[in-house]
N, C-alpha and C positions, 0 to 999 in steps of 0.2 A: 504493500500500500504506500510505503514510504514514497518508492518509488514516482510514484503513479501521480503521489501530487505534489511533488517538487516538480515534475514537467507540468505540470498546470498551474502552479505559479507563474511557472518562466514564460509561459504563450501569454500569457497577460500582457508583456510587453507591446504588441502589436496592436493592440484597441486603440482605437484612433477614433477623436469626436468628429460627430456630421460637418460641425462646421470650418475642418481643416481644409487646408488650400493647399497644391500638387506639392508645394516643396517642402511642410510640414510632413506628411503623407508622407515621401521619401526621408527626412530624418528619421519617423517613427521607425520605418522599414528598414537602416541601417541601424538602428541605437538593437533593433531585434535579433536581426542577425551576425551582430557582434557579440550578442549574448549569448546568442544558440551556439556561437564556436567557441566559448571561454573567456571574450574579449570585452573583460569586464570595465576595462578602463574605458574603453576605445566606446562602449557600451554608455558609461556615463557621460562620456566628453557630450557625445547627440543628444542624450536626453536634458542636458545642460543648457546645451544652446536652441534644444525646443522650447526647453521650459521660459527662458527669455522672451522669448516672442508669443508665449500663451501662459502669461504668470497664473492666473486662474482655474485651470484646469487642473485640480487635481492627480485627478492620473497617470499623469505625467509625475508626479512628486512622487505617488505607489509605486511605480515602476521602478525611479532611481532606487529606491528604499529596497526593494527588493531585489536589484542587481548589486547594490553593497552589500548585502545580505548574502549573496550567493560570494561576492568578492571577500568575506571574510570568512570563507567556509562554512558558512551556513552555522557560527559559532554565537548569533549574536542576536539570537530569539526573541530572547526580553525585549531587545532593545527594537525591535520590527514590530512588536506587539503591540508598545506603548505608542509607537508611532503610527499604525492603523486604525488604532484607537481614537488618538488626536483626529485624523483626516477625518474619522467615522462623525465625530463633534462637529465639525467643519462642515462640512453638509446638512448639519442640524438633521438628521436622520436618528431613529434606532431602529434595533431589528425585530421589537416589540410592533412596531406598527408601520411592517411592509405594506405599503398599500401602495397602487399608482405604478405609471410608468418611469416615474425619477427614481424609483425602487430598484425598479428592473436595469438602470442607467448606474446604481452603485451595487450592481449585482456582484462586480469582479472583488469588491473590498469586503464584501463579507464573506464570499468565498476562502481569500485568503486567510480574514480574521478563523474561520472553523476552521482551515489548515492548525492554524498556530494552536487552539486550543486541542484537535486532536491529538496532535504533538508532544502537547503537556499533559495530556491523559484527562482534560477537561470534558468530557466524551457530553456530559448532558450541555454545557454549553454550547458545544459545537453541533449536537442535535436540535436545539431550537433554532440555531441559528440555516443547518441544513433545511430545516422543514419549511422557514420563512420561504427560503432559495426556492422551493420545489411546486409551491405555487403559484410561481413565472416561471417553468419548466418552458413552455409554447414557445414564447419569444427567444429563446438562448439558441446560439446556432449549437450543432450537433455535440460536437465534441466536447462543448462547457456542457450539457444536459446532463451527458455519459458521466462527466467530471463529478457533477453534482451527485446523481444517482450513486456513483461508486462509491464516494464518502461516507455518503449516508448508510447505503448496505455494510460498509464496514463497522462504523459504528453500533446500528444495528445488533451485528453480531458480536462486537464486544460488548454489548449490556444485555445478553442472550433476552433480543428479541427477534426471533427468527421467520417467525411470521409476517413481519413489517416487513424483514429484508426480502422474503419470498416473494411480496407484491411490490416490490422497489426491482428485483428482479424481471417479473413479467412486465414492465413498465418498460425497463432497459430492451428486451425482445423488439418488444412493439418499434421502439426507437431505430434499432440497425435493422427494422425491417423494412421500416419506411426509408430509411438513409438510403440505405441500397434502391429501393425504386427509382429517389430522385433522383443518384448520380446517376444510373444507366437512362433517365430521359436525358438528361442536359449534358449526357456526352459530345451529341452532334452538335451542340450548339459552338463549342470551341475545335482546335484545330484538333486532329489525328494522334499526333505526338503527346500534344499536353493530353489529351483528352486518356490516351492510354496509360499514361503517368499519370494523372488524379484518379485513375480506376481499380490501378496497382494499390497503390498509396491507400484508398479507402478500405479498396479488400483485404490489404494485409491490417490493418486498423480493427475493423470487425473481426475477422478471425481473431486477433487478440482478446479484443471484449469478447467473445464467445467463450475463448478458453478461460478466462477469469471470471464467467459467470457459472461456469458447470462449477468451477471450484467454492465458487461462495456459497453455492446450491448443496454441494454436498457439505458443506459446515453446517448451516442452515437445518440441513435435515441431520445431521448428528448432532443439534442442539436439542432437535423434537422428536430424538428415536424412533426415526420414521427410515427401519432397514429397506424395503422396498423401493420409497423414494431413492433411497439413498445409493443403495446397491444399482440403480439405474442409472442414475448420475454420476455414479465412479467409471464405469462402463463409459461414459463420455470427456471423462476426464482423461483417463488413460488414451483414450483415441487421439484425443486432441494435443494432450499435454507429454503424452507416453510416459517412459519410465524417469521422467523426472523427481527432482526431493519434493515437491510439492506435491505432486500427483502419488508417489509411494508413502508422505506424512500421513495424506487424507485416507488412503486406503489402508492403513497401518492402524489407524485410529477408528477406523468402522470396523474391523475386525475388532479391535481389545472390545467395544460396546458388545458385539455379539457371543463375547467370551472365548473366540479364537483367540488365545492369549499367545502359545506357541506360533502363528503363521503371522501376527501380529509385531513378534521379534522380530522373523525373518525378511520381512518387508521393508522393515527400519534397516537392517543391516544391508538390503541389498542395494540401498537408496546411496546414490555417489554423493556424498555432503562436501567433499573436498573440490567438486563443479560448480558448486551453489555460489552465487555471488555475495559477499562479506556484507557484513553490517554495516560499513556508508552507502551502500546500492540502497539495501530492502531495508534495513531498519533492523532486521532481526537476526540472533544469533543461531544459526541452524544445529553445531553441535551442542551449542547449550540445550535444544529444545530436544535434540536426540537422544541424550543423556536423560533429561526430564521424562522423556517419555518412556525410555527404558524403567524407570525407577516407577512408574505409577502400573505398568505391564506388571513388572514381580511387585510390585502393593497387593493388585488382584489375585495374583495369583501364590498372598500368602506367605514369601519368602523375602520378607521385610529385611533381613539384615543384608542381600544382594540389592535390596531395593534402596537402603538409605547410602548404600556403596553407590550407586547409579546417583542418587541425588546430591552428595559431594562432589562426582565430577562434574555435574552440571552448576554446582555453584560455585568450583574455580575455572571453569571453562568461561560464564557469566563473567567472575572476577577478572579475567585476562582480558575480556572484550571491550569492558568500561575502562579497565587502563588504557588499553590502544588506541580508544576514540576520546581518552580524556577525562572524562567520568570521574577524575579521583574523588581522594577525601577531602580536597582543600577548598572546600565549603562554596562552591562555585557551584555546585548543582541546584543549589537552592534559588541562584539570581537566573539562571537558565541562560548564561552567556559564559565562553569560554568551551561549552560542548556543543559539538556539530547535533543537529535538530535530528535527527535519526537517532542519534545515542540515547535519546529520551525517552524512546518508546523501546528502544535492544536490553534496556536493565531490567530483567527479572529477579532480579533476586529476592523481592516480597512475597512472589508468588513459591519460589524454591525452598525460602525459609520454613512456608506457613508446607508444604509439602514432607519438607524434612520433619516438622515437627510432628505432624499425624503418623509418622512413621516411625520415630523415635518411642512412640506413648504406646504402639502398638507392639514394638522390641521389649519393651518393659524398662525403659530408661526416662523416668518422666521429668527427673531435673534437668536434662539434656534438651529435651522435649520442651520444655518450660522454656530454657533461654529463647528457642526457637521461633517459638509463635508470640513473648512477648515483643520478641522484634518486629513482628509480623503486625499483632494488632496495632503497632502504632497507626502502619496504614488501610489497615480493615479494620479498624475501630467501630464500625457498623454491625459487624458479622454476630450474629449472636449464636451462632454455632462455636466460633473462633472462640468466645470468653466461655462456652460450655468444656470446650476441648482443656482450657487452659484451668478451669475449676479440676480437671480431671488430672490433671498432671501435678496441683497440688495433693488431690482426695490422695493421689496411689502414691505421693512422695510421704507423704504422712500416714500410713497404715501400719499395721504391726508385722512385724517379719513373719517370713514364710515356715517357720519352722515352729512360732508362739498358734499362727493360723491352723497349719495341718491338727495341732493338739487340742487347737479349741478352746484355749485357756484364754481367760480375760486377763487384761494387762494389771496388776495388782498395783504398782508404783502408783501410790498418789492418791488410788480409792480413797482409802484411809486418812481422816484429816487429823483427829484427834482420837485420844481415849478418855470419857468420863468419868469418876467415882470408881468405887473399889468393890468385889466382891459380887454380891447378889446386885449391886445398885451399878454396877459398872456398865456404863453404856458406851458405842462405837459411833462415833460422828465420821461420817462419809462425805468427799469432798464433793462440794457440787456439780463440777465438770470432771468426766472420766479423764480426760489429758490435759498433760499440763506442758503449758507454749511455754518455751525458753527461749522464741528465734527472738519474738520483738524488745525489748528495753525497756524502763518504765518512761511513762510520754513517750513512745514511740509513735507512728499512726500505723495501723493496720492498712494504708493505701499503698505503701510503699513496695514495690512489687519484689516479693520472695513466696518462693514455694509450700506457703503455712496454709493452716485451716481459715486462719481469718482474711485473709486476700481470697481464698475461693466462693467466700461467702460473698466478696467485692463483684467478683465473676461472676456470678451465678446472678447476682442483681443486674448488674449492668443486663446479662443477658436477659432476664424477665423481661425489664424494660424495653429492649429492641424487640423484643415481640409485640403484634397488635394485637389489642384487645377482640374478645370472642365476637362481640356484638358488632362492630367495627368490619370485622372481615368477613362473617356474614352476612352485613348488608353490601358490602364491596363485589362479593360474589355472587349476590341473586342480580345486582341493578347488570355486573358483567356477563352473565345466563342472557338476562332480558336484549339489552342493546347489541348481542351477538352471537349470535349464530350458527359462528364458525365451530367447526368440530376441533380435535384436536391431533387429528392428522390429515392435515391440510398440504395436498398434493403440489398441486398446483399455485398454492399461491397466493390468488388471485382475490378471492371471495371478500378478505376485508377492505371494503372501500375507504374506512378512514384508515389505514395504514398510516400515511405521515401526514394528518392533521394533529397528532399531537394528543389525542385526545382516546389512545387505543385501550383496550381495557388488558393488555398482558398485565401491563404494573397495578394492575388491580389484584388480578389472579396469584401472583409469585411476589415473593419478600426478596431482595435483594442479597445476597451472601456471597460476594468476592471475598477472594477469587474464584471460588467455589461457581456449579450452579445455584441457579435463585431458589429459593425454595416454595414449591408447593402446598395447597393450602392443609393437604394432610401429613405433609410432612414438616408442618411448622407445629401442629399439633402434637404429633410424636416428640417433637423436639421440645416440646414446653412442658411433657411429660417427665420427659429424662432430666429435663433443666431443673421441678417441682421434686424428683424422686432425692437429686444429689444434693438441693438446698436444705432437704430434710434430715439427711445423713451429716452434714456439715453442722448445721442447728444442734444434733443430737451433740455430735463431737464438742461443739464450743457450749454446751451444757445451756444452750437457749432453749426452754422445753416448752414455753407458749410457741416461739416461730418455727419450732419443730412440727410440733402441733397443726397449725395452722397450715405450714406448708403440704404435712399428709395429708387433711382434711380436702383442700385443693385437689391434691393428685387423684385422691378416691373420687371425686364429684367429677375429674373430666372423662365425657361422652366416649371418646374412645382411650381407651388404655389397655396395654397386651396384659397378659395374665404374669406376669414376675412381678413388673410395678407393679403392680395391684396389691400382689401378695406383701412385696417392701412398705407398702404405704400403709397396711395393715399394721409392720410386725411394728416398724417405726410409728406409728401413730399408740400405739399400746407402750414402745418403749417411753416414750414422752407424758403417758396419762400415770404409768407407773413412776417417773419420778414427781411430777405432779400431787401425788397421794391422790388418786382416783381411780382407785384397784378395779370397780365394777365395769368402769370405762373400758379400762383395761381390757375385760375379760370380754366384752362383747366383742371387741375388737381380734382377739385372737380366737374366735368360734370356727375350727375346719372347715366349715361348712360357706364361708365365707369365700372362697379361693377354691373354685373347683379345676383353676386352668394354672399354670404356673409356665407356659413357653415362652424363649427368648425373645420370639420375633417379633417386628415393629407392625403396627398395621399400616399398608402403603397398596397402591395400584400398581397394578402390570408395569405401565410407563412410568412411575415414580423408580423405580428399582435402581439401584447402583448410586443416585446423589448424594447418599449422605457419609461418602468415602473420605471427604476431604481432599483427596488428590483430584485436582484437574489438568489432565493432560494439556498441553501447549497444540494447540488444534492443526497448527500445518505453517509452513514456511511458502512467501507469496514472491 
């Protein structure tokens, strides 16, 4: 993608206003093709002496600003940013209220503006600002339409909305179907030669966008587990793109979904990643992602310690790639100048951390695991999966050894607080909480992030909170039933006509969980299950026996719950009434008859299956 729209920055150079005269018209068309051959200087000198004779016009100023932009290696983001920003002022324009044809006349500047923020990983910025763009689709000559469209399917698919990109897709079709009708009229119209040279030129242009639309197609449908679509769409990808890294990514990755795990390897391995163009082309590291993807392959398939071996190479193959392009640690990534615009979107390593960490918790190493995803959540600090995970890696750093467990024995240190009187009158005072924290100091704050019981109790709240309320997401999902339609294996595409009105109802339907998939409305359920069962296990631990209480009371009351919670929420809910003194409580609560199911498994749909892995493969190199 990088690729893709750094040359649609650069064509911008040649827009030229109605009201130029023959020899502006030729400066624009030299200041262009000095740029198109690297001739950045030679590039500004025309635009300089255009801009003399037409101080006014804008775009003319965009233009220079984006060939010094290219003339400093593309190293100076920020400072492009602020200044398209300014121009954006300048026209007393926003992109809140596209309306009119003057709209469509500063179409080239907001364009660039959703470059710079997909760049910076601003993806919903640069999505309002695509969506303004795509409701003057009609007037933009071809190639800006394409431009537009592609952005937007990209982004799209990184905020896994798949179904948008699917009818941004069918829209792209329509496009190079018409394109092609008009060149082959208005061939005759020019001479033989040119006419056979723009025919060339177009054709090989389309075939491009063709191959880069099977391949967003089959992302698309590996977002919506739609093998059919999908296995169809590989079959045209392979044709068009053949045994390329991108075409063997994509098919590598439709396999691990259908649990060919084994042919899933060998399609990685058979993939030439040493032909793949580096990270100033495409933006993206390919062995990094090949590594990554080997490691989430043995995830599934259970063999976690070859698995966190695959994700170390990928986080120092990552590390190597941010040095080469600049990337350091000498706190320039934060101004977004100093690194070429490509490197900004080639550093994974939040996504690799939070990777490594699900894999660390699942080896049985959960202080390891712990460093991992606290570095993580810095920047999924949304995730409320991410702060269950990390509640989990304090729960099993703080249990009793494997050797006091197999025996069954309670941990005796500490019960004990005192001994009362003497004799017949001698009584045992028991301490109120069964363990006793020596990690924090006295004033210490329990926010401070260490692997204890009372940070996971931090965790476990933060996560309640980023969950929506029941009432809330029940009405979010009848008014999304009512206003659509759509099924949830949608072929074609097509069917949702407000696609990019902005107004779609996926972000109704799914919670948000990067890097992860988003989560489903039954699987945010489940998840608020497991979140209620371990805040109650924590409560017990830090000797809170009302919010212990309270928390099992919750877990028994929600509508679906598999039969273990159920039973935990029982035993914990009696554990908490007995130290309470409310024996009778107690006993109702521990009645056999209460718990006739005790299975592990989550309740989920067909299509829900596999999300709540934590690992998300890196989807394919473009």
């Amino acid at each position: 993608m990088a690729e893709n729209t750094e040359q649609n920055e650069a064509k911008h150079d040649n827009s030229s206003s109605p009201g130029m005269t023959d020899q502006e018209k030729e400066m624009a068309a030299s200041a262009y093709e000095a740029f198109a051959t690297g001739k950045y200087d030679d590039s500004v000198k025309h635009l300089e002496a255009l801009q003399e004779r037409n101080k006014e016009d804008y775009k003319i100023a965009m233009n220079k600003s984006i060939v010094e932009f290219y003339k400093s290696g593309q190293t100076t983001t920020g400072n492009l940013k602020q200044t398209l920003m300014a121009m954006k002022n300048q026209v007393h324009t926003s992109s809140e209220d596209v309306d009119g044809l003057d709209d469509v006349e500063n179409s080239l500047l907001y364009y660039n503006q959703a470059i710079i923020h997909y760049h910076m990983r601003q993806y919903s910025e640069a999505i309002s600002i695509g969506e303004k763009l795509y409701q003057f689709l009609e007037p933009f000559e071809e190639k800006f339409a394409q431009a537009v469209c592609f952005l937007l399917v990209d982004l799209y698919l990184l905020t896994f909305q798949p179904e948008k990109a699917l009818h941004l897709l069918a829209v792209l079709d329509k496009l190079s179907v018409q394109g092609s009708t008009k060149n082959g009229k208005g061939e005759n119209n020019s001479s033989n030669k040119d006419g056979a040279n723009q025919r060339a030129e177009f054709t090989a242009m389309i075939e491009a966008a063709k191959s880069k639309m099977h391949q967003y197609k089959v992302r698309a449908y590996i977002q919506m587990k739609s093998s059919k679509a999908c296995k169809r769409e590989i079959k045209s990808v392979m044709n068009t793109a053949g045994n390329s890294a991108p075409s063997l990514f994509l098919k590598s990755n439709f396999e691990y979904l259908r649990g060919n795990y084994r042919k899933a390897v060998k399609l990685l391995n058979s993939s030439n990643i040493a032909e793949h163009p580096g990270p100033i082309k495409t933006g993206e590291c390919v062995r990094c992602m090949f590594w990554n993807n080997l490691g989430c392959i043995h995830f599934a398939m259970g063999k976690h310690n070859l698995g966190i071996f695959y994700f170390k190479k990928a986080l120092q193959e990552n590390d190597h790639t941010c040095a080469q392009l600049g990337d350091g640690s000498n706190g320039q990534s934060k101004k977004f100048t100093g690194i070429p615009m490509c490197a900004l979107l080639a550093n994974k390593r939040y996504e690799l951390l939070y990777n490594c960490g699900i894999q660390l918790l699942h080896i049985g190493r959960p202080l390891a695991a712990f460093e991992c995803l606290m570095e993580a959540v810095q920047v999924y600090h949304s995730n409320p999966r991410l702060w269950l995970r990390l509640a989990e890696c304090c729960i099993s750093a703080n249990k009793g050894g494997s050797e006091q467990e197999s025996k069954g024995l309670p941990c005796k240190k500490g019960i004990v607080q005192s001994i009362v009187g003497q004799g017949y009158h001698r009584k045992i005072v028991l301490a109120s909480q069964s363990t006793q924290n020596t990690i924090y100091s006295e004033g210490q704050s329990a926010a401070i992030p260490v692997a204890s019981m009372e940070f996971a109790a931090i965790c476990l709240r933060n996560a309640l909170l980023l969950l929506p309320e029941h009432q809330q997401q029940d009405m979010k999902t009848e008014n999304g039933s009512k206003s659509s339609s759509q099924s949830g294996s949608t072929e074609s595409g097509s069917e949702n006509s407000d696609a990019c009105s902005g107004k779609g109802q996926e972000a109704d339907k799914f919670l948000s969980a990067a890097p992860s998939s988003p989560l489903r409305k039954q699987e945010v359920e489940n998840l608020r299950c497991s979140i209620l069962a371990c805040s109650t296990y924590v409560a017990l631990a830090l000797g809170d026996n009302l919010m212990a209480l309270n928390h099992a009371e919750k877990l028994l009351n929600q509508t679906k719950v598999s039969g273990s919670l159920k039973f935990l929420g029982h035993l914990y809910a009696a554990e908490a009434l007995i130290s309470l003194d409310r024996i009778s409580d107690a006993i109702a609560h521990l009645n056999p008859e209460n718990v006739s199911d005790v299975s592990m498994g989550v309740l989920t749909s067909e299509q829900d299956q596999g999300s709540d892995k934590g690992d998300e493969p890196v989807e394919s190199c473009e």
